[in-house]
N, C-alpha and C positions, 0 to 999 in steps of 0.2 A: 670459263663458261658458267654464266649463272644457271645453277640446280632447281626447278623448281621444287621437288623433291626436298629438299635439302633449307630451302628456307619456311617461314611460317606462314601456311597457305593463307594467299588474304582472300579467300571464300568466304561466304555464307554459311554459317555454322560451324566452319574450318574444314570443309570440304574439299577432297582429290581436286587438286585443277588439274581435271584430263584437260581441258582447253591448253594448255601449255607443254603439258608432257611428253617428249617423244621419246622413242624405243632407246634413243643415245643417253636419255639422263637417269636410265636405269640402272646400268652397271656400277657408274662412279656412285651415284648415291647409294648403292646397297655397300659396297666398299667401304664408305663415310661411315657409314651406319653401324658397321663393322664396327672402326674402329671408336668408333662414340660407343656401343654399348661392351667394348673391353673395359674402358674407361670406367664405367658404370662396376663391371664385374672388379675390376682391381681397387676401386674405393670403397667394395663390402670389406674385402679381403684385407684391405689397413685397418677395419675398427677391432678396435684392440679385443674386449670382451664378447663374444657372436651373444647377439639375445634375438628374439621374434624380430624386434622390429628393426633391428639393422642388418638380418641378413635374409629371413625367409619372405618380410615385409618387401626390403629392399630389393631381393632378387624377381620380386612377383613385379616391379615395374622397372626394373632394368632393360634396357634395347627398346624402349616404346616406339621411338623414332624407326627402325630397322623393321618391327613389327607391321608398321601400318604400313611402310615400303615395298616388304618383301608382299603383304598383301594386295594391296595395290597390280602388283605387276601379277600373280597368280591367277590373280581374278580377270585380269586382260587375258591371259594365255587360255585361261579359255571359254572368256565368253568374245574377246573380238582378238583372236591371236591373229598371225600368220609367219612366213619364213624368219624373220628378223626376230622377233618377238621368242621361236621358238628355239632360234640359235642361241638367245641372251638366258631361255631356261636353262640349258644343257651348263651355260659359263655359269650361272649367278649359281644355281640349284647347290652344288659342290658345296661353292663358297658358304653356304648357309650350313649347308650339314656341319663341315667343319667347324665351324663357330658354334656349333647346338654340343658337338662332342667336347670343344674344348672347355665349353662351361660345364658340361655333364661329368667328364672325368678327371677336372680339377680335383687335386685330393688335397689341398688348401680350402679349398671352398667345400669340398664335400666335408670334410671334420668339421667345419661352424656349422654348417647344415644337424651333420651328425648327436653335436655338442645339446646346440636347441633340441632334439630330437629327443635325447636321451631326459631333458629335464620335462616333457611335454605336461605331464601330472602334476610338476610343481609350479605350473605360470601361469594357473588360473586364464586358460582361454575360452573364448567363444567356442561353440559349436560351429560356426566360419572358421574360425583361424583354428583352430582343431581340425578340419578338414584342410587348410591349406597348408597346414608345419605337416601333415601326413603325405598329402601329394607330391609334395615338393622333396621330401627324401625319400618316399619311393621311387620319383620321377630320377634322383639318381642314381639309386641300385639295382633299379630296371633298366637304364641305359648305361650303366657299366664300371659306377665309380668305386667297384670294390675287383675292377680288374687290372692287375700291374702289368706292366712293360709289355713283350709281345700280343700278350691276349687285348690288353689295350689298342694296341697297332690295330690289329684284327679286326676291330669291333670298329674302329674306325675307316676302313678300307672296304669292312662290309657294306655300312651306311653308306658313304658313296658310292657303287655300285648298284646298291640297291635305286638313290633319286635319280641315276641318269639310267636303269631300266625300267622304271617308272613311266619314266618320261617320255620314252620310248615307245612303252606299249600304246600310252595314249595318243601321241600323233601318228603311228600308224593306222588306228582306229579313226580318227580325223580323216587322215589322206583319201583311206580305203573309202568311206563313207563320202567324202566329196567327190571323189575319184567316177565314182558310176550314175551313171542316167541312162535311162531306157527313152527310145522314143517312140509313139506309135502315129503309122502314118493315115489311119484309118481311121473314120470317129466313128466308125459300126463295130470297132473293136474295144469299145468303152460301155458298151451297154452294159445299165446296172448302175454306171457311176451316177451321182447327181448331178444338175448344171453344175454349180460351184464349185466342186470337185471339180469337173472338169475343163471350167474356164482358168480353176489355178493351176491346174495342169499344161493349157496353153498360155498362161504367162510363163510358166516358168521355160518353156520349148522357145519363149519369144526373146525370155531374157539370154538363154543359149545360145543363139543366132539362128534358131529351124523355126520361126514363126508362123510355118502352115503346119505343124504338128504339134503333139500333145506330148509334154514329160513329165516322166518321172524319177524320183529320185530315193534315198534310203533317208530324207531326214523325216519323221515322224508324220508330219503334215501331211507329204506326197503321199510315204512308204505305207501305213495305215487304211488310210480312206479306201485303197486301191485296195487290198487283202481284203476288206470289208465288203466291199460293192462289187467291186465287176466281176461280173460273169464269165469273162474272158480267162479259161483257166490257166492256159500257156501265159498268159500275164501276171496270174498271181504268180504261177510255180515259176519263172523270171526272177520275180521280185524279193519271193522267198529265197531263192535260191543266192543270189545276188547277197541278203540284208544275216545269212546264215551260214556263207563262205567267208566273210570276212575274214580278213588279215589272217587267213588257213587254205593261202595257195601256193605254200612253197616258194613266193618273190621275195621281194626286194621288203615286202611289207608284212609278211610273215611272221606273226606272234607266238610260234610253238614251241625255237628253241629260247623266247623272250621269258615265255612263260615258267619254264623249266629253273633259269637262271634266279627271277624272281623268289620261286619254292626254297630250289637249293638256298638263297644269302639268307632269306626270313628263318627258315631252318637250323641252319648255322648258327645263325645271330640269338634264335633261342635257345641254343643249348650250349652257348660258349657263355649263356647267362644264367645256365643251369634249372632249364627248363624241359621238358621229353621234347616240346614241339610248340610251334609258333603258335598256335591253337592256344594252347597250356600259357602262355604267356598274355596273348592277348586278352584271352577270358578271365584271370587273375583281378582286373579291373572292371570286371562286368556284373548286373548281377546273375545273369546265368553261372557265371563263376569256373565254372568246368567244359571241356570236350562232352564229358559225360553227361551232365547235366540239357547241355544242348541237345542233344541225339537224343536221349529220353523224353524232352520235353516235342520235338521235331516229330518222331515217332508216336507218340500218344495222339496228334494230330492227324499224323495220316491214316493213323488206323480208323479214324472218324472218317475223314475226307477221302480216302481211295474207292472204298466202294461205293458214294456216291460219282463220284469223279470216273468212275468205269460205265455205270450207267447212263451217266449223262453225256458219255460217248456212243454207246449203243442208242442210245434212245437217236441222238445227230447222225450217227449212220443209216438208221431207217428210213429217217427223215431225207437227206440224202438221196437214199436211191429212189426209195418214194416219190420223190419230186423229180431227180434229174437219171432216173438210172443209175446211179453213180454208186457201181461196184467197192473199191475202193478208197475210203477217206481218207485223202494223205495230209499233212500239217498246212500245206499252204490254203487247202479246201474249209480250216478248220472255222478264222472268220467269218468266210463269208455265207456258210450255212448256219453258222451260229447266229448272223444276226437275221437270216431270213425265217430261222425258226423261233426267235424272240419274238420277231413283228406278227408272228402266228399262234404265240400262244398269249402275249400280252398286248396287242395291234399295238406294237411300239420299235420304232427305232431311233436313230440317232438323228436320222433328216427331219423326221419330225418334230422332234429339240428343240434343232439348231436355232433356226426363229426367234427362238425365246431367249438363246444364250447370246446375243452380241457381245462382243466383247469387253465395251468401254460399261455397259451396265452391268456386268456381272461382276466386275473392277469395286463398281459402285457398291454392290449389293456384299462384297466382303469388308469394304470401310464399314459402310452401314450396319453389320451384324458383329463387327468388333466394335462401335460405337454401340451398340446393343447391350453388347455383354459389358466391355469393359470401359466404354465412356471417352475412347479414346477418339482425335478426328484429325483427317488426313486434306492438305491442302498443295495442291500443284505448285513448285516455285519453280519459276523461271531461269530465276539466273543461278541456280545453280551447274559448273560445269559437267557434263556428261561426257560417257568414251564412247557414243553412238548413238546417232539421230532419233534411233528405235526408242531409246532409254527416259522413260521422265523419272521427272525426282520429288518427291514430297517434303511437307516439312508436318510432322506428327506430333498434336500434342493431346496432354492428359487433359483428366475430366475437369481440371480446373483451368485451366489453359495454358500450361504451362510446359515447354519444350519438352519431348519425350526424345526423339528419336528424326533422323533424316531416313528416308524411304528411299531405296531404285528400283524399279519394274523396268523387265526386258522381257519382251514376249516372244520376239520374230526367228526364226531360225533364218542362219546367215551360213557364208563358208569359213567365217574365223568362230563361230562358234559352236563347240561340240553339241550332242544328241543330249535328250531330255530335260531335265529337271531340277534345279537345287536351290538352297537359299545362302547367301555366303555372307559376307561380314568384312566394311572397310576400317571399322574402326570398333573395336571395343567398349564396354561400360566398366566404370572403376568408380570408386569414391580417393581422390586424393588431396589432401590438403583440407577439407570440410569440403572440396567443390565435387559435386555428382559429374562426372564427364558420360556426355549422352553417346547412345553408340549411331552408327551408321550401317544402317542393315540393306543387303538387296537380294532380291528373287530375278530368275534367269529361267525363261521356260523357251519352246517351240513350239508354239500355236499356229491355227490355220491363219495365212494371214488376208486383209482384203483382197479383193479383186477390183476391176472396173467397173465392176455393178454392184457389187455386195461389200458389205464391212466384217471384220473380222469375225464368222459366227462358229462358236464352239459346240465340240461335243459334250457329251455328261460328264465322260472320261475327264476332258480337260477342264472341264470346272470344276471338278474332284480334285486334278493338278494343283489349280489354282488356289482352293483353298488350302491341299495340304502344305505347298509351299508359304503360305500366307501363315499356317497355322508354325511354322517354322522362325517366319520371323517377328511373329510376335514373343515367340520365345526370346528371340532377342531385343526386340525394340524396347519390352516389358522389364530388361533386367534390371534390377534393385540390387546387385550384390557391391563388396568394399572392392573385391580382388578378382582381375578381369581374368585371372586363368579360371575363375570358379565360376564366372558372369555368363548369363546368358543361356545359350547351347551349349555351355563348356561342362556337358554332364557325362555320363554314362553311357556310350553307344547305342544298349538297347535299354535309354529311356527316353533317347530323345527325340526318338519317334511320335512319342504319345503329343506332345503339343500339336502336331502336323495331323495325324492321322485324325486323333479327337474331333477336329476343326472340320474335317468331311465328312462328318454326320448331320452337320447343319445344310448340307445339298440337298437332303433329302428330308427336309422338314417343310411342310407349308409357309407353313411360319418366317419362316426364311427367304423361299423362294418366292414369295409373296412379295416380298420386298426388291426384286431384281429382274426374274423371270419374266421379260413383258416382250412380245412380238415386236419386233425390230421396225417393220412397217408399219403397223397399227398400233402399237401401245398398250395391247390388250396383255392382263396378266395371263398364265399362263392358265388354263383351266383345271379343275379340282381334279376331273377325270383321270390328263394324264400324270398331275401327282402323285395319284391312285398308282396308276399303273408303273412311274418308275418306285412307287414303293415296293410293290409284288414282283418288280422283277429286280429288283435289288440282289438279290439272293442266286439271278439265275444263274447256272452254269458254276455255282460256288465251289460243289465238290474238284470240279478238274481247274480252275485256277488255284485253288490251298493246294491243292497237288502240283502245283506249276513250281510254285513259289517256297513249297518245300522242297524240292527237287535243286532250285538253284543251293537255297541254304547248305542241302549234305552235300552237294558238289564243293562248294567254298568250304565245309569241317573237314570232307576228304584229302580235298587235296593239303589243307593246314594241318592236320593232326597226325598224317602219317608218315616215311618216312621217304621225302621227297627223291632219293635216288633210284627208288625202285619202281619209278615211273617213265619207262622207257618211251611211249607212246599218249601224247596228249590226246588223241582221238581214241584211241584204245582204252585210256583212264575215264574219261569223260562219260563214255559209254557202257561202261562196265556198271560206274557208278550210279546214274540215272538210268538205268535197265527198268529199276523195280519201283520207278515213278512218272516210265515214258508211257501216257496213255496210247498215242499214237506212234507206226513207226518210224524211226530214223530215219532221216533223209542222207542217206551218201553224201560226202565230198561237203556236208555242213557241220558244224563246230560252234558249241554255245561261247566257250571259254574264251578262244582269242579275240573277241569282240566284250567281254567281262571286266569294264571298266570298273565296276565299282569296286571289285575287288583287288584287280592286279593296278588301279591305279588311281579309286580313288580311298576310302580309308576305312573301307568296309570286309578286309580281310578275316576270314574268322569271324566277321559279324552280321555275314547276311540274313541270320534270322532273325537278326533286331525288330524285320518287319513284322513278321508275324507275333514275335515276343511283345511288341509295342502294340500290337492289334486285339490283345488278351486286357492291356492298361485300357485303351482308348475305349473299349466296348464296357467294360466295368466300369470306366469314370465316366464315360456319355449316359448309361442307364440311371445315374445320379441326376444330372439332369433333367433327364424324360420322366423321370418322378418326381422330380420340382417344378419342374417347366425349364426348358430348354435356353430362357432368357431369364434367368433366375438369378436376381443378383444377389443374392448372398451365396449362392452355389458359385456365378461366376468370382465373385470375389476370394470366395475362399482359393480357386483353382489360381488368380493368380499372385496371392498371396505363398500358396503352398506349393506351385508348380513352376509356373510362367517367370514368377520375378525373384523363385529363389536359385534358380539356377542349381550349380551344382553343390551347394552350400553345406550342403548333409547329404548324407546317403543317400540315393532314390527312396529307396524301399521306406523309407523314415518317412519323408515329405510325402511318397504316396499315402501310406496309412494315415498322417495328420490329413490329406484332403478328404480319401476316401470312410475314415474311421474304420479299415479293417483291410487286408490283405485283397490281391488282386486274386479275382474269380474267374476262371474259362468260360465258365456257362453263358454267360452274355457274349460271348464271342461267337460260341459254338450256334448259339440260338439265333445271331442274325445273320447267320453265312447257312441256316438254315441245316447243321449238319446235325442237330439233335432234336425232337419234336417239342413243342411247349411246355 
């Protein structure tokens, strides 16, 4: 069988032929892959003397073929999975771990590793290769290569256990979420909603097979707008109920004793590597650095943010009964009086937006504001092959016109592709041989999508998505490094926020919006007024989402820093620990956790306070800006000089201070979420 896989893509730029690929020629070629990057590992392993450049050089681009493969297929799984695709995870996933541990706890390979390690101070390195001869032999005594015979087993048996409960948790979270649709047979049971909401609502009932009724579903698009608008409160509390039981009903698709299994191997697996706890190990490589550090820093925030965040529950409870009677504010009530008391105290809400955010111009207006800052310009190509009709591809060059990067945008929520947001990576940046090898970056969101009358028009929310994902993969598309584990995003968890988050402060600039924001209809830009107005309400409601967003953070330190057997009850735990940051109360019989992909299955264990932690970088290097001017090129230059295109080159903390000239500050943080006075 010819692999296409397996031979040299003859694409455009040397890009995936998804046009060729089927779910069959994934297995043997990762296999292939396999055995081509043993080959790679056993020709370090004959050079006689180990020095930098024949073993930790050579091992930084050994398996490149196997790399872009096993990518390739990840990135399908899930953004256009289904049954097949997900049965060849469960097979291939194994066989990768295996191969990641047999290069890790080679102890032929780890002594050369070792050898260079020990000479680091006499081989006159870069500040790069001083960062990659360090990575590269932590990266094996953090996975295990100073562990002999049984404890080795162990460590091995762990890791696999650990990618196929992984794997697990997150196609039950798939199923569960595709699995439910609500219909309503009534259109007097949708008041509140907008047209468009609710003409997408009878598409999707149409695409169902119930074409004289309206559905809804739990992907974003549906799930959202609905908690937002209608009035119909059996319909929120439905929907909430439904998008907050997840995979927490004791079936077939139950993630509670998933979750359990998960804690216990991350557990084990830190302290059979001589760490207190999975926390302790993963924060070793962050700059928060510590459990403790985290919690202190988490805490000093809420102690700002809770007692706004209580009031600005009381204040929507008055509001509330004031308007509807409504004794009782429960979580699913919480949207929807939130935004009707937005549109009352700033005459602003989301429908009145929309208009302005089309889709394909607000697309526009992020080329256009990275051509602002960094000169860089994005052009549609056609024949490059795509893994869905939804997907176009770019072709991204610099200020001089010269090949940067291949771009993919994927907007539409589908049923092979999971809930919200990310930017992922089919091909790496490296320098080899004198040749720059460019990377291939793509973004993957769930937007509202057209209807039969209307074109895809966004919320604020989602063009806040849009850019922070965009500001993500400029981090990649932008990278300059020699060595693709250090290239790119390949930084520090809670730094690599900061290129994403930074990037959504340009939403909320004139200046910016000026360039995109124009009525769909008419072409009119958007007026100064409401500018005004989502600037002042920028801030609104700040205290109770910091409180939202710290609440998940100490749930992910709790359940990683302690000692996972003495957690008999995932709802019990769950509850215990967000007690003393639940503004509102607990809803019965719903459960944040078993629906907590980013943690139990994507690679945010231990690190979900990256957000906030990166929220501290972004607000202290944007206020750089807004005292230069926002399109400021020597400020943008420096950022990506010293941020964007050094990747993980040097320490964060290093590269930040060369951008910023001095340590990162709270106070611009605290000052735009409005939780401290001017």
């Amino acid at each position: 069988m010819n692999n296409p896989l397996l031979a040299d893509f003859a694409t455009p730029f040397d890009t995936a032929p998804f046009d060729q690929i089927t779910p069959t020629h994934f297995l043997p070629a990762v296999k292939s892959a396999i055995a081509e990057a043993k080959e790679d590992i056993s020709k370090i392993k004959a050079d006689t003397v180990p020095s930098f450049e024949n073993t930790i050089e050579a091992l930084d681009s050994a398996g490149k073929r196997l790399g872009i493969i096993a990518g390739i297929f990840f990135n399908l799984n899930a953004a256009e999975t289904n049954e097949e695709i997900q049965s060849l995870a469960r097979e291939i996933s194994p066989l990768l771990t295996e191969h990641g541990n047999d290069i890790l706890l080679d102890q032929v390979l780890f002594q050369r590793v070792s050898r260079v390690f020990e000479q680091k101070n006499q081989l006159k390195l870069s500040p790069e290769q001083t960062t990659l001869l360090e990575k590269t032999y932590k990266s094996f005594v953090r996975n295990g290569a100073k562990l002999k015979g049984e404890e080795a087993d162990q460590l091995r048996k762990i890791d696999q256990e650990l990618a196929q409960v992984s794997l697990m948790f997150g196609e039950n979270v798939l199923a569960e979420t595709n699995k439910f649709v609500h219909f309503v047979d009534q259109e007097s049971d949708l008041e509140g909603l907008p047209d468009g909401i609710k003409e997408a609502a009878a598409q999707i009932a149409e695409e169902k097979g119930q074409p004289e009724k309206w559905a809804f579903t739990l992907d974003y698009p549906s799930y959202i707008p609905a908690m937002t608008y209608a009035k119909n409160r059996a319909l929120r509390e439905t929907l909430f109920r439904a998008s907050g039981s997840r995979c927490a009903k004791g079936d077939e698709l139950d993630n509670q004793e998933i979750i359990k299994n998960i804690l216990k191997l991350r557990h084990n697996r830190a302290v059979l590597l001589g760490y207190k706890s999975h926390a302790d190990f993963v924060l070793e490589e962050r700059m928060a650095k510590s459990p403790r550090q985290v919690i202190a820093f988490l805490d000093s925030l809420l102690e700002k943010a809770k007692p706004k965040g209580i009031a600005e529950v009381k204040e929507l409870e008055a509001f509330a009964k004031e308007l509807d009677r409504l004794e009782n504010l429960k979580k699913w009530d919480f949207a929807y009086y939130s935004e009707l008391l937005k549109k009352e105290k700033y005459a602003l809400d989301d429908e009145l937006l929309r208009p302005y955010f089309q889709l394909e111009k607000v697309i526009d207006g992020v080329f256009q504001t990275a051509q602002k800052l960094y000169g860089i310009t994005f052009t549609p190509v056609a024949d490059i092959p795509l893994y869905h009709k939804d997907v176009t591809a770019y072709e991204v060059k610099d200020m001089d016109g010269k090949f940067l990067s291949v771009f993919y945008a994927d907007f539409f929520p589908r049923a092979g592709k999971r809930n919200g947001a990310w930017m992922t990576s089919y091909k790496g940046q490296s320098i080899k041989d004198g040749e720059d090898i460019r990377p291939h970056v793509s973004i993957v969101c769930n937007f509202t999508k057209p209807t039969k009358s209307k074109p895809s028009l966004l919320t604020l929310n989602e063009v806040t998505t849009l850019f922070h994902e965009f500001g993500h993969a400029l981090h990649g598309m932008m990278a300059k490094g020699t060595y693709e584990s250090l290239s790119g995003t390949s930084v520090f968890w809670d730094f690599v926020e900061l290129p994403s988050q930074i990037f959504e402060n340009w939403c909320y600039e004139k200046e910016c919006l000026d360039l995109f924001a124009k009525h769909y209809e008419t072409g009119e830009k958007i007026p100064e007024h409401l500018i005004e107005k989502i600037k002042k309400a920028s801030n609104f409601q700040q205290g109770y989402q910091t409180v939202r967003q710290i609440s998940f953070s100490l749930l992910d330190m709790a359940y990683h820093s302690k000692e996972p057997n003495d957690i008999s009850s995932i709802s019990e735990f769950e509850e215990e620990v967000m007690k003393p940051t639940d503004l509102l109360p607990k809803v019965p019989g719903t459960l944040m956790s078993t629906s907590f992909s980013h943690i139990f299955q994507g690679g945010y264990s231990s690190g979900y306070y990256s957000y906030k932690w990166a929220e501290v970088l972004d607000a202290d290097a944007f206020e750089l800006f807004q005292e230069k001017g926002i399109f400021d090129k020597a400020t943008a230059d420096s950022f990506v000089k010293n941020i964007l295109s050094a990747g993980g080159s040097e320490h964060p903390s290093i590269l930040y201070k060369r951008f910023r000239g001095r340590e990162p500050q709270q106070h611009a943080l605290l000052k735009r979420a409005g939780l401290i006075s001017e």
